[in-house]
OpenMM code with the backbone's topology and positions (N, CA, C; nanometers):
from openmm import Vec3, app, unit

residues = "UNK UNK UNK UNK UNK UNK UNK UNK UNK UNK UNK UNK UNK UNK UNK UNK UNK UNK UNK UNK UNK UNK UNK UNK UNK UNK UNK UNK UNK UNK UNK UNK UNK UNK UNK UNK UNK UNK UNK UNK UNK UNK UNK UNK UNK UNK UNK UNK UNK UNK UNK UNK UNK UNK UNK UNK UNK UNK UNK UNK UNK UNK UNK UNK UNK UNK UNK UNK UNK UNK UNK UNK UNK UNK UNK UNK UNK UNK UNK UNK UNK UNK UNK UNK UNK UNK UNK UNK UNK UNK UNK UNK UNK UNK UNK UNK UNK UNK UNK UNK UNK UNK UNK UNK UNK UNK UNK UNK UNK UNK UNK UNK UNK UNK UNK UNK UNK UNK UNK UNK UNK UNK UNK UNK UNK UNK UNK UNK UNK UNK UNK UNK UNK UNK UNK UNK UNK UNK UNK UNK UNK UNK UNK UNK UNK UNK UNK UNK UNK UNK UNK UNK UNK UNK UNK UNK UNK UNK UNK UNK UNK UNK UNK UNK UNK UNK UNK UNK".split()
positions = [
    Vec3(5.0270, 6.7062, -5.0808),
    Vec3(4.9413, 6.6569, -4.9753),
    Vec3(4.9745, 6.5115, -4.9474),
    Vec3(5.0043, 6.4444, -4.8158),
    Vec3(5.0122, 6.3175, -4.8094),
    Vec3(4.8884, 6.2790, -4.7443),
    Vec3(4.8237, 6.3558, -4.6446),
    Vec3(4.7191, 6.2901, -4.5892),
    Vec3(4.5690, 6.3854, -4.6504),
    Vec3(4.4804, 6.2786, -4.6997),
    Vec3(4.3205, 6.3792, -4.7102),
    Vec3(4.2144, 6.3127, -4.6673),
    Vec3(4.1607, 6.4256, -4.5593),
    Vec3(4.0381, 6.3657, -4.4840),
    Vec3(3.9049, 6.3606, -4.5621),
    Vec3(3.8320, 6.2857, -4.5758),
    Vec3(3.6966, 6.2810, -4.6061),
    Vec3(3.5651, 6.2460, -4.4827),
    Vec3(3.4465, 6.3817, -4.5109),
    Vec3(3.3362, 6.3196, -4.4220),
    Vec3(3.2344, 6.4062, -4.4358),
    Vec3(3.1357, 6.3730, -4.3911),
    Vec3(3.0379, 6.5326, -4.3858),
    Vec3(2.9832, 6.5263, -4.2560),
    Vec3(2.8806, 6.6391, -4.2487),
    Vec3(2.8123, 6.6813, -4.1600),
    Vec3(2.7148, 6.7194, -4.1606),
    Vec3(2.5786, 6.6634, -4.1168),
    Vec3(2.4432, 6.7220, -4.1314),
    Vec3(2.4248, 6.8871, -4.0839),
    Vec3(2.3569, 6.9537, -4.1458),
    Vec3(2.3225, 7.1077, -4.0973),
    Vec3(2.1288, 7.0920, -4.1127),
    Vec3(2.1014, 7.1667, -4.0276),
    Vec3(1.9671, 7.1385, -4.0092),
    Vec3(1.9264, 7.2647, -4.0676),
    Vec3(1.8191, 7.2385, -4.1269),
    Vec3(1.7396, 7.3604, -4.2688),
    Vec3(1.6603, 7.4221, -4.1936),
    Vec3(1.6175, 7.5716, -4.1392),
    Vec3(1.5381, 7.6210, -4.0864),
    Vec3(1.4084, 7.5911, -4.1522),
    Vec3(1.2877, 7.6013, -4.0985),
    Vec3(1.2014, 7.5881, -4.1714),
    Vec3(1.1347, 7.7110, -4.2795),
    Vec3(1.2343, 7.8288, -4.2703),
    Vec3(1.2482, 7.9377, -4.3794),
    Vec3(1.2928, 7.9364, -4.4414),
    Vec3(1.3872, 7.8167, -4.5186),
    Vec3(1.4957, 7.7841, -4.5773),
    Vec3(1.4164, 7.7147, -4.7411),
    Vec3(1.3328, 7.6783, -4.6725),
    Vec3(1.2372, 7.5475, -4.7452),
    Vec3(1.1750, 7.6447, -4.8286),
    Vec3(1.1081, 7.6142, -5.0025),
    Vec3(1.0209, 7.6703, -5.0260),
    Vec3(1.0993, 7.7824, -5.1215),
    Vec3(1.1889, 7.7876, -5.1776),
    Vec3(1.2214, 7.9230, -5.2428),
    Vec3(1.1755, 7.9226, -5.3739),
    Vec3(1.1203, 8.0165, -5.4019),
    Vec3(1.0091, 8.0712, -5.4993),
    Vec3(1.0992, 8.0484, -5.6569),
    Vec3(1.0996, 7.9228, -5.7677),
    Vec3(1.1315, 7.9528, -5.8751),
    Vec3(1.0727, 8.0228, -5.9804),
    Vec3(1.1934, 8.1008, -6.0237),
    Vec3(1.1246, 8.1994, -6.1493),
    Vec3(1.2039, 8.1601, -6.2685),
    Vec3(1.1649, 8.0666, -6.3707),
    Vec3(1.2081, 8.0518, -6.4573),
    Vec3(1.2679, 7.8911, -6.4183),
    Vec3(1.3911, 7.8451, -6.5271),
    Vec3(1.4038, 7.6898, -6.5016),
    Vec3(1.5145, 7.6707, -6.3803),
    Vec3(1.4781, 7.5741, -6.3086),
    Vec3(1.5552, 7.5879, -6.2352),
    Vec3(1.7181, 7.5199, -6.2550),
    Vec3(1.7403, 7.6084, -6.1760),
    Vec3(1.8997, 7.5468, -6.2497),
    Vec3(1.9986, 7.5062, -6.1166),
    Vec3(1.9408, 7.4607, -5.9874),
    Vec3(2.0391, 7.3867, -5.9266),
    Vec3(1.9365, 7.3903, -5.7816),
    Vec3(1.9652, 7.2013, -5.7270),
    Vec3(1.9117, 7.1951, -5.6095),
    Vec3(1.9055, 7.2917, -5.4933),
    Vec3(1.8069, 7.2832, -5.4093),
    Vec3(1.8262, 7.3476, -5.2971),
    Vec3(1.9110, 7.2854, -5.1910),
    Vec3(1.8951, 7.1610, -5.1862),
    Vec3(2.0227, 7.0722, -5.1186),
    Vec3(1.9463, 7.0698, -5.0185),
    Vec3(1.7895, 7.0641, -4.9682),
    Vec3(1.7365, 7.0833, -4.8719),
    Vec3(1.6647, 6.9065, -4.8752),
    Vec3(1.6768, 6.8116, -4.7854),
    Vec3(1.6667, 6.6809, -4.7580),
    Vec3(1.5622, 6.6709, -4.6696),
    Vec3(1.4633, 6.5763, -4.6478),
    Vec3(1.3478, 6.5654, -4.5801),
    Vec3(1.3861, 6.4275, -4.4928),
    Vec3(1.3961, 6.3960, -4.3953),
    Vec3(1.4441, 6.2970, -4.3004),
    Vec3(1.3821, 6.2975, -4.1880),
    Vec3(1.4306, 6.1798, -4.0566),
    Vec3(1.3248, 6.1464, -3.9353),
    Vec3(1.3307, 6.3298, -3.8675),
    Vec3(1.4684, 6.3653, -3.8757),
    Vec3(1.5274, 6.5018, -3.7824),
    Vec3(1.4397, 6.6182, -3.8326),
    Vec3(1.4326, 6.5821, -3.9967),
    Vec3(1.3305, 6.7374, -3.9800),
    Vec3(1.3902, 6.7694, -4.1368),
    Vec3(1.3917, 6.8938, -4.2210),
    Vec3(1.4613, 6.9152, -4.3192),
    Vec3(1.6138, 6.9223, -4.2529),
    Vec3(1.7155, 6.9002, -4.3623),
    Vec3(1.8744, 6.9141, -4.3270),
    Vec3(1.9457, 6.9178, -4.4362),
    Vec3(2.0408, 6.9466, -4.4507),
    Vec3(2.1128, 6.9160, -4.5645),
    Vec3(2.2648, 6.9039, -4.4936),
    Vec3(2.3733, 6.7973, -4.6080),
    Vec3(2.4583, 6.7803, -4.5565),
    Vec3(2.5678, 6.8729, -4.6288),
    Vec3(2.6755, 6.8844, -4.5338),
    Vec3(2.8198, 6.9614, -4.6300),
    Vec3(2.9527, 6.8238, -4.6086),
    Vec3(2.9618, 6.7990, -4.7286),
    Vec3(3.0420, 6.6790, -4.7783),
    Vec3(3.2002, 6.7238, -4.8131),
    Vec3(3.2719, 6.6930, -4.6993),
    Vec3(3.4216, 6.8273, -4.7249),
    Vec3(3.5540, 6.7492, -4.7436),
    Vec3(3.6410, 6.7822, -4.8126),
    Vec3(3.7779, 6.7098, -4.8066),
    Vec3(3.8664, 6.7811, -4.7080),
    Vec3(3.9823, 6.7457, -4.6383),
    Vec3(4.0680, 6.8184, -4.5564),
    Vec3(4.1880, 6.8116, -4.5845),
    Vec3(4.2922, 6.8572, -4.5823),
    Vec3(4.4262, 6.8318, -4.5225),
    Vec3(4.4389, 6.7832, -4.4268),
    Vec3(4.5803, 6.7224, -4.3788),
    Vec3(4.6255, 6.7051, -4.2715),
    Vec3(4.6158, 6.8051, -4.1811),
    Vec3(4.6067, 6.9466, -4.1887),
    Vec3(4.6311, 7.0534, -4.0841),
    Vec3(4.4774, 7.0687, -4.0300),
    Vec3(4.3827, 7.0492, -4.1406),
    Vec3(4.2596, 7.0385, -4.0993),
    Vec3(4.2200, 7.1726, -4.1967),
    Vec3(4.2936, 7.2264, -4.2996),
    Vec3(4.2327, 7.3524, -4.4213),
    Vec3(4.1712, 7.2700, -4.5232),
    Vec3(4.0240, 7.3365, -4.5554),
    Vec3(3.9765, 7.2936, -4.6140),
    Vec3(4.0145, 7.3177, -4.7577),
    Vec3(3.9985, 7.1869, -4.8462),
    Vec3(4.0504, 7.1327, -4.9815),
    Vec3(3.9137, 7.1612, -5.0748),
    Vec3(3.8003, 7.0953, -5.0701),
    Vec3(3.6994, 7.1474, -5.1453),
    Vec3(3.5734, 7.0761, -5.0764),
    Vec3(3.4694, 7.1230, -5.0760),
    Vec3(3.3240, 7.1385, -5.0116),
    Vec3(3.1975, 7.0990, -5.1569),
    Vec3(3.1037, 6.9928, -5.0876),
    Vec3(3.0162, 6.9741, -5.2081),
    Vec3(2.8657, 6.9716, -5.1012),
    Vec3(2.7744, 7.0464, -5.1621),
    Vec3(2.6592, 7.0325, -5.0420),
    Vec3(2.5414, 6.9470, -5.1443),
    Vec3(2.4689, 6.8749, -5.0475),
    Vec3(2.3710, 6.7693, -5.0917),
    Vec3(2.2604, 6.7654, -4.9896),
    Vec3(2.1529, 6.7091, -5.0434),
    Vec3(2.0638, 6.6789, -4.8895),
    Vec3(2.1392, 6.6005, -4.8379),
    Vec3(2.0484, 6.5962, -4.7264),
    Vec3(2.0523, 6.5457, -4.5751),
    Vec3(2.0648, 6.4464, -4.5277),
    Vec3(1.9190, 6.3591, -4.6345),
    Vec3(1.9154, 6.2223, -4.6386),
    Vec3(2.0218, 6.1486, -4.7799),
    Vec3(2.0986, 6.2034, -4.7868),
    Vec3(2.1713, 6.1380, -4.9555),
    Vec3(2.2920, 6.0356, -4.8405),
    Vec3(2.3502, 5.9098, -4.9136),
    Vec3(2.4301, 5.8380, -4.8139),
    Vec3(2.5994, 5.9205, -4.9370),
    Vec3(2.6820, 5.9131, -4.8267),
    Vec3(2.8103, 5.9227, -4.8237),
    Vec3(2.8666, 5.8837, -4.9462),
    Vec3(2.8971, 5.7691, -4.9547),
    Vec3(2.9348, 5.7281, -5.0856),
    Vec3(2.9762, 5.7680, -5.1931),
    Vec3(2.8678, 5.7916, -5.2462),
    Vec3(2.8227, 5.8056, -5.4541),
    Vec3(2.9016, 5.9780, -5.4256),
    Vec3(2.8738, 6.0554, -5.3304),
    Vec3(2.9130, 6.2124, -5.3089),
    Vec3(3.0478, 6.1762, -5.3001),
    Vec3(3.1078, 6.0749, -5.2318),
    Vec3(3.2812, 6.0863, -5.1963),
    Vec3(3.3590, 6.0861, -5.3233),
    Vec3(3.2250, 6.0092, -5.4272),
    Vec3(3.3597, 5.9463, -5.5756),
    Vec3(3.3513, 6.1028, -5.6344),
    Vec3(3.2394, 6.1837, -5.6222),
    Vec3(3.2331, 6.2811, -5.7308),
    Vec3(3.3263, 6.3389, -5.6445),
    Vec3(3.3648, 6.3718, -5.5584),
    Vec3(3.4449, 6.4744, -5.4695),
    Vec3(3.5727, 6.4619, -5.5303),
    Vec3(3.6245, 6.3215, -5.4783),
    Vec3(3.7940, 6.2539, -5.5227),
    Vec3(3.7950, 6.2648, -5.6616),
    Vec3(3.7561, 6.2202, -5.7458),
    Vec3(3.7392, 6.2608, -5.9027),
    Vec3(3.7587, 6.3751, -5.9137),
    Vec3(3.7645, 6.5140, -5.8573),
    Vec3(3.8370, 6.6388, -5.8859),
    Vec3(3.9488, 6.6498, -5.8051),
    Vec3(4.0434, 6.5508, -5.7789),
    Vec3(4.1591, 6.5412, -5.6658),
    Vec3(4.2510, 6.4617, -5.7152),
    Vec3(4.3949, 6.5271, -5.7636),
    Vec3(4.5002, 6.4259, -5.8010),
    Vec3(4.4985, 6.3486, -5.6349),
    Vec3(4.5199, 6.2011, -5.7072),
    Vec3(4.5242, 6.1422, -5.5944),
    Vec3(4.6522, 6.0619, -5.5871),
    Vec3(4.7359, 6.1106, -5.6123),
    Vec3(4.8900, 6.0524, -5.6911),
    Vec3(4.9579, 6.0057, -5.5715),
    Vec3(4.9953, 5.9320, -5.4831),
    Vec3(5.0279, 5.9594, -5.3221),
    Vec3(4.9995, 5.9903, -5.2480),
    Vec3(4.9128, 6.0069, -5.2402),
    Vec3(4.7844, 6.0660, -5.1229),
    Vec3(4.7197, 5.9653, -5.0126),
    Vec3(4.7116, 5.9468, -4.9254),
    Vec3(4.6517, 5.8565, -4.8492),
    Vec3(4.4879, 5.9004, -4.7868),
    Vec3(4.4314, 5.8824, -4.8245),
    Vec3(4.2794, 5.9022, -4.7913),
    Vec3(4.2338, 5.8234, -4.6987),
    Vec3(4.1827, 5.9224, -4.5564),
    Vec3(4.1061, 5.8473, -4.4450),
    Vec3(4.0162, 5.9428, -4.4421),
    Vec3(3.9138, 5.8137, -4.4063),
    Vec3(3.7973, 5.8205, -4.3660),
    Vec3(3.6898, 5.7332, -4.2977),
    Vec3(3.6048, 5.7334, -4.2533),
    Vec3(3.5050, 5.6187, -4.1537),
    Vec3(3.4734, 5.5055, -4.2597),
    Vec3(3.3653, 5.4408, -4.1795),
    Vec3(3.3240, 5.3025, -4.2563),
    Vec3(3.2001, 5.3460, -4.3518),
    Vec3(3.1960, 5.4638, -4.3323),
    Vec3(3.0983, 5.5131, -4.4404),
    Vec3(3.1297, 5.4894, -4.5818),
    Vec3(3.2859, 5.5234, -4.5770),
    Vec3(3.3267, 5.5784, -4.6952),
    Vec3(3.4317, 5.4025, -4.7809),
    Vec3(3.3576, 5.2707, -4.7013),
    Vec3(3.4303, 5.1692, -4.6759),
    Vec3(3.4104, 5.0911, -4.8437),
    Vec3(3.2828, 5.1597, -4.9207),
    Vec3(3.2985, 5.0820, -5.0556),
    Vec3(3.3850, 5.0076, -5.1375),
    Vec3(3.3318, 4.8909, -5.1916),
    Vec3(3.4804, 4.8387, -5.2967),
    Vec3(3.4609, 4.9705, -5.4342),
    Vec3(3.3749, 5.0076, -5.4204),
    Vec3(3.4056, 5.1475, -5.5523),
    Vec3(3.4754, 5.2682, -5.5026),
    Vec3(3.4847, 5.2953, -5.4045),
    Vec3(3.5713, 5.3599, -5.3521),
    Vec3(3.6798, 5.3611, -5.3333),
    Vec3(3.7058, 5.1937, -5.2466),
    Vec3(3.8781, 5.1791, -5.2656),
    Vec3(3.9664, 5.1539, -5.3852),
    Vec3(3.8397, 5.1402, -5.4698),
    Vec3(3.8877, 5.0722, -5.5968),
    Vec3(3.9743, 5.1907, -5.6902),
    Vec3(3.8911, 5.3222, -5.6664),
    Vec3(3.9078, 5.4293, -5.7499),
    Vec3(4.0033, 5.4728, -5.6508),
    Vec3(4.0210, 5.4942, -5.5382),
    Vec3(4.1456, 5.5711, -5.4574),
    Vec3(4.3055, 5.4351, -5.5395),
    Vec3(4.2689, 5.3075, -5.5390),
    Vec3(4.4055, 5.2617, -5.5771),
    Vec3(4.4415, 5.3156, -5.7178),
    Vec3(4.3265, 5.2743, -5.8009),
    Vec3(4.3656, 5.3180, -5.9227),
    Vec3(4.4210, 5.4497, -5.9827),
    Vec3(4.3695, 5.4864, -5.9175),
    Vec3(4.4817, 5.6574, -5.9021),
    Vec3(4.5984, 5.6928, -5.8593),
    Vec3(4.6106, 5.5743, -5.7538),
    Vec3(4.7753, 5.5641, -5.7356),
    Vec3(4.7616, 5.6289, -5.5895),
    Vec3(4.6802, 5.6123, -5.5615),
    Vec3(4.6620, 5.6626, -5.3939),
    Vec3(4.6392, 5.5486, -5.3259),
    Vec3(4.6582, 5.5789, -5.1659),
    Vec3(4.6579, 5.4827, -5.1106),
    Vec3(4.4788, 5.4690, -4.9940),
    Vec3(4.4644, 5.4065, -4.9109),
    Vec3(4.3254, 5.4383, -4.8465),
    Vec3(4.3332, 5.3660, -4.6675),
    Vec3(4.3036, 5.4545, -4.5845),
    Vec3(4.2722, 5.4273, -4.4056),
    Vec3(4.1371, 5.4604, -4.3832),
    Vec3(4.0964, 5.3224, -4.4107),
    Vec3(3.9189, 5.3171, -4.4074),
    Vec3(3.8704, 5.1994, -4.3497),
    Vec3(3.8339, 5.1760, -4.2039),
    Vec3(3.8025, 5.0854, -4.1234),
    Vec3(3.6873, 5.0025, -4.2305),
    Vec3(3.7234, 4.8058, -4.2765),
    Vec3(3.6265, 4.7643, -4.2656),
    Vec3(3.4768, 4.7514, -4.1543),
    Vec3(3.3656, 4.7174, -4.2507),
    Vec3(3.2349, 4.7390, -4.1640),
    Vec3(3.2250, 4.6006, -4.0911),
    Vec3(3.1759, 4.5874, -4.0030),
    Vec3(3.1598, 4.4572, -3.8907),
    Vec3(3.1382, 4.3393, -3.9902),
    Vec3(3.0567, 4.3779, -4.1195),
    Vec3(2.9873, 4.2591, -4.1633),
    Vec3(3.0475, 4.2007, -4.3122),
    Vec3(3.1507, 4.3304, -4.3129),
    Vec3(3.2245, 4.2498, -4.4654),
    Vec3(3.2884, 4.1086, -4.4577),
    Vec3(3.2843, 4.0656, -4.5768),
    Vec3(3.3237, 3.9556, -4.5820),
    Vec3(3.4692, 3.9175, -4.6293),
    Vec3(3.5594, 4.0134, -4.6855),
    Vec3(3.6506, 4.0372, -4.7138),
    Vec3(3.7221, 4.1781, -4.6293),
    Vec3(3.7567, 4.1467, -4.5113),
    Vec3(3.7877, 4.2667, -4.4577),
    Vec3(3.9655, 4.2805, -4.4735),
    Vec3(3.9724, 4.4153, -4.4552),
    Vec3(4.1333, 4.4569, -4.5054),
    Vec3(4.2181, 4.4827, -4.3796),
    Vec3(4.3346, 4.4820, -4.3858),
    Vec3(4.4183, 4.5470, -4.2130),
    Vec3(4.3770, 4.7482, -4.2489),
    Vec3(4.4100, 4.7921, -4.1419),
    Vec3(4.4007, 4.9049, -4.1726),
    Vec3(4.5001, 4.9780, -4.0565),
    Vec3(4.6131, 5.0862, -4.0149),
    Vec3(4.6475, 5.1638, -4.0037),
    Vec3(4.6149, 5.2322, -3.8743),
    Vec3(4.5496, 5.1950, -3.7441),
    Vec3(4.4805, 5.2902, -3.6654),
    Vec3(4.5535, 5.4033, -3.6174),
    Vec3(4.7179, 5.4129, -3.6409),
    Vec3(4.7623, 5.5414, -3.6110),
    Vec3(4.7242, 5.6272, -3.6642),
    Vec3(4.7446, 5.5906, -3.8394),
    Vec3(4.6885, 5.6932, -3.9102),
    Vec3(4.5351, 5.7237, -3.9226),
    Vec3(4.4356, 5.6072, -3.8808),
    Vec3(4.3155, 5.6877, -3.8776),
    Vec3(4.3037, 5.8032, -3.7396),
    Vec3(4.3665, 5.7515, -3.6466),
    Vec3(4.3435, 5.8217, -3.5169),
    Vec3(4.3549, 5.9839, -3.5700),
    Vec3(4.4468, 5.9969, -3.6712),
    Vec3(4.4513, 6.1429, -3.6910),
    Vec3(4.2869, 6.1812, -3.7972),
    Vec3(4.2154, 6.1624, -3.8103),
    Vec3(4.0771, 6.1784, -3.8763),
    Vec3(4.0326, 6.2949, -3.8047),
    Vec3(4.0634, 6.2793, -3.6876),
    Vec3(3.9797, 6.3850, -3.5616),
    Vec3(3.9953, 6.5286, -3.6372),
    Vec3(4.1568, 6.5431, -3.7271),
    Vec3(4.0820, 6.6844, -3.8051),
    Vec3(3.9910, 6.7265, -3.8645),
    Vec3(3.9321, 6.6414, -3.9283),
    Vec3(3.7899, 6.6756, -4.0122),
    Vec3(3.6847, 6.7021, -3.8957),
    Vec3(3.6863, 6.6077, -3.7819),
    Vec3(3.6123, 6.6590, -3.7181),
    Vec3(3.6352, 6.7633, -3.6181),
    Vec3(3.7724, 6.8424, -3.5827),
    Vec3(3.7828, 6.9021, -3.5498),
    Vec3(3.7555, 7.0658, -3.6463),
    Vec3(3.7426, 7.0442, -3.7458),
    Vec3(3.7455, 7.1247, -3.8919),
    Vec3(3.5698, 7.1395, -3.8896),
    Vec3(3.4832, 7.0409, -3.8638),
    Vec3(3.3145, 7.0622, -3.8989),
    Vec3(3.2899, 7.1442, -3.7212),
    Vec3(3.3347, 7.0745, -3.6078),
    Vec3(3.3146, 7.1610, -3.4825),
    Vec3(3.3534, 7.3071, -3.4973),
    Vec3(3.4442, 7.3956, -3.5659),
    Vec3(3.4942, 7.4791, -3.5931),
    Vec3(3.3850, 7.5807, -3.6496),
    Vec3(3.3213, 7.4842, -3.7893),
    Vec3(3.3106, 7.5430, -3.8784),
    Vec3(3.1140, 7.5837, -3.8248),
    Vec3(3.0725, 7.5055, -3.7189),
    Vec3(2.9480, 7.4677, -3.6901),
    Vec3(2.9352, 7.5928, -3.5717),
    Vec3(3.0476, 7.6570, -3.5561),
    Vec3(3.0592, 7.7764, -3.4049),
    Vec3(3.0246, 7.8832, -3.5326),
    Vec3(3.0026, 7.8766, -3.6256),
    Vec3(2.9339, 8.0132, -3.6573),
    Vec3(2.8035, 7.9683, -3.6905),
    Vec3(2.6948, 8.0977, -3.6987),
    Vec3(2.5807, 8.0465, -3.6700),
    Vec3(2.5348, 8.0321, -3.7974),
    Vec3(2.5380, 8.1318, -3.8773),
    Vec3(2.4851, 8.1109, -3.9972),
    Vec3(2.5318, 7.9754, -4.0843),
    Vec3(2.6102, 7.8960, -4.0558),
    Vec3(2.6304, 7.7830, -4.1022),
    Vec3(2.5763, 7.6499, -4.0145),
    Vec3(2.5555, 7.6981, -3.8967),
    Vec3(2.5132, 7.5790, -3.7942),
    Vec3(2.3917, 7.5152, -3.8274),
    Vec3(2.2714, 7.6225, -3.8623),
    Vec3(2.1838, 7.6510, -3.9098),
    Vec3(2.1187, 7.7059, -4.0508),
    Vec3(2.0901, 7.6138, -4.1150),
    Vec3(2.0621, 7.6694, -4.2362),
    Vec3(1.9553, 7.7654, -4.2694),
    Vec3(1.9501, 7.8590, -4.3238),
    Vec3(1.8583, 7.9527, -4.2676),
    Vec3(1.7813, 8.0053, -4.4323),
    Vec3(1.8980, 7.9904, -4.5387),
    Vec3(1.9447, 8.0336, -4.6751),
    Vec3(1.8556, 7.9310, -4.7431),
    Vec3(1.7850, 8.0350, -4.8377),
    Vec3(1.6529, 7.9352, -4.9598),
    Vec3(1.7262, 7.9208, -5.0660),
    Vec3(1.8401, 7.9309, -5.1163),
    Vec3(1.8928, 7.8617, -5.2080),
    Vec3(2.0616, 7.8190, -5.1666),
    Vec3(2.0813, 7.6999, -5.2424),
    Vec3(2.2197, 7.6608, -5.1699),
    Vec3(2.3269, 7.7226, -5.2536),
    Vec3(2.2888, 7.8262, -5.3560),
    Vec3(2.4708, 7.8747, -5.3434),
    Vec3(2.4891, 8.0041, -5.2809),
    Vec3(2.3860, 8.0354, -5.2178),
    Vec3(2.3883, 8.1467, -5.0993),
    Vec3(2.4840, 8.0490, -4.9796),
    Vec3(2.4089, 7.9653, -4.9398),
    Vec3(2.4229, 7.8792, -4.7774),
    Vec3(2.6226, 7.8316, -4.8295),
    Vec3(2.6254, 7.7577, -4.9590),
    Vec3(2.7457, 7.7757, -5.0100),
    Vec3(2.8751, 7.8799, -5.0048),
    Vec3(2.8470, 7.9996, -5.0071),
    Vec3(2.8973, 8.1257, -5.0026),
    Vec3(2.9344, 8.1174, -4.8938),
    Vec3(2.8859, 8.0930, -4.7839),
    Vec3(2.8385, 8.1284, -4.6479),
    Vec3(2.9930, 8.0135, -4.5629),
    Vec3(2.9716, 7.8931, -4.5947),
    Vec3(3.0276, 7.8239, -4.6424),
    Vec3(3.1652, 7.8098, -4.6371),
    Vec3(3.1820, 7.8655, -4.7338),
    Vec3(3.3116, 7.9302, -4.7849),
    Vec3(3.3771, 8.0188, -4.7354),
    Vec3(3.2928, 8.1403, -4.7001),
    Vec3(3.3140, 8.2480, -4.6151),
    Vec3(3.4007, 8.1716, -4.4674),
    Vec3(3.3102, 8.1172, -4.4103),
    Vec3(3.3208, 8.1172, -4.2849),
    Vec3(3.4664, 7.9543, -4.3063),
    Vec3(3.4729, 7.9185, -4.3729),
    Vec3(3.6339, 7.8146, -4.4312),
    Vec3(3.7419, 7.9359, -4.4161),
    Vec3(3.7491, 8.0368, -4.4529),
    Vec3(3.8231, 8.1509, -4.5170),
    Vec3(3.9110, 8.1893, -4.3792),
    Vec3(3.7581, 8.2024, -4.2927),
    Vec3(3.7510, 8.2741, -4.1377),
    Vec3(3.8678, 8.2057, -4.1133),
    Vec3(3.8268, 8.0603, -4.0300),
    Vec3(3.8889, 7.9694, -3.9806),
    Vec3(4.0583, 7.9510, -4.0095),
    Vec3(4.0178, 8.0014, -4.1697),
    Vec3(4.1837, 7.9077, -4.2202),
    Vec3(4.2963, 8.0660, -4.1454),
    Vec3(4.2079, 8.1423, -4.1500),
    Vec3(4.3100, 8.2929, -4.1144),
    Vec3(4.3401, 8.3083, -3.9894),
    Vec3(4.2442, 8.2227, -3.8871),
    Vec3(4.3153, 8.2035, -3.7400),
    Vec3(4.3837, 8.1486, -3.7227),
] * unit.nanometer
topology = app.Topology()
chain = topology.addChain("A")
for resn in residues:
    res = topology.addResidue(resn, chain)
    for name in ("N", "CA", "C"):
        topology.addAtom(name, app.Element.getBySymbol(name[0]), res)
C-alpha cells in the first residue's frame, strides 16, 4: 500500500435502534451517541488508494476523530505508507505515531496551529476516495440508517455491504 485514507462518517440511529434489552453482562457498546442531530453513531474507516476498504471501527456519534484514528493505525504496518487525511486527524500524537512507524503523513495544518507544517495538496486532492467510498457505502439503506440494536449486527451489515461495493 503506498497511499491510506483515513475518516469517518456519521450514520444516524433510528430511534428503534436505541434501547436493546441486556441479558446478562454486557459485553460491547451499542455505538449509539446522543448529540444536537439526534442519536448517531459514527463508522471510522481506513482506505486504499482505489478506495477498498482496509478495516472499519464503529463508535458513537459524538466521540472526536482522533483517539479512534491511533487505535485504527496501531493495527496497520505503516512501513511506507503515506497517510491522508483532514484537519481532524491533524494531532501532534498522530503525526508523531504515523513517523515513528516509518510512515509518512498529508494532513492539512488547522488555521490556528502554531507550528504549522508544508503539506502536499496533490496528494491530499486524492482523499476524495474515502469520500467517494462513505457516498457509496451510504446508497444502501440499511447502512444509511441505523436501524440495528446492537452494533455487531449494524457491523455485519457493514461489512456486508464493503464486500458489495468492492465486487463492482
Amino acid at each position: 500500500m503506498e497511499y491510506l485514507h483515513i475518516d469517518s462518517t456519521a450514520v444516524i440511529a433510528h430511534q428503534h435502534s436505541a434501547g436493546a434489552k441486556q441479558s446478562g453482562p454486557k459485553l460491547e457498546s451499542n455505538n449509539i451517541g446522543c448529540s444536537v442531530g439526534g442519536n448517531s453513531t459514527k463508522i471510522h474507516a481506513l482506505v486504499d488508494a482505489l478506495g477498498n476498504p482496509v478495516k472499519f471501527m464503529l463508535t458513537e456519534g459524538n466521540r472526536h476523530d482522533g483517539p479512534v484514528a491511533l487505535e485504527l493505525l496501531k493495527t496497520i504496518q505503516l512501513t511506507g505508507v503515506n497517510v491522508v487525511a483532514d484537519k481532524a486527524y491533524g494531532g501532534k500524537a498522530i503525526r508523531e505515531f504515523i513517523t515513528s512507524q516509518g510512515g509518512k503523513y498529508t494532513i492539512p495544518p488547522k488555521e490556528n496551529n502554531r507550528e504549522p507544517w508544508s503539506v502536499d495538496w496533490w496528494i491530499y486532492k486524492e482523499r476524495h476516495s474515502i469520500e467517494c467510498f462513505f457516498n457509496r457505502l451510504k446508497h444502501v439503506r440499511r447502512v444509511a440508517t441505523c436501524y440495528d440494536k446492537t452494533s455487531y449486527v449494524f457491523r455485519t451489515f457493514v461489512y456486508a455491504a464493503s464486500i458489495v461495493l468492492m465486487t463492482r
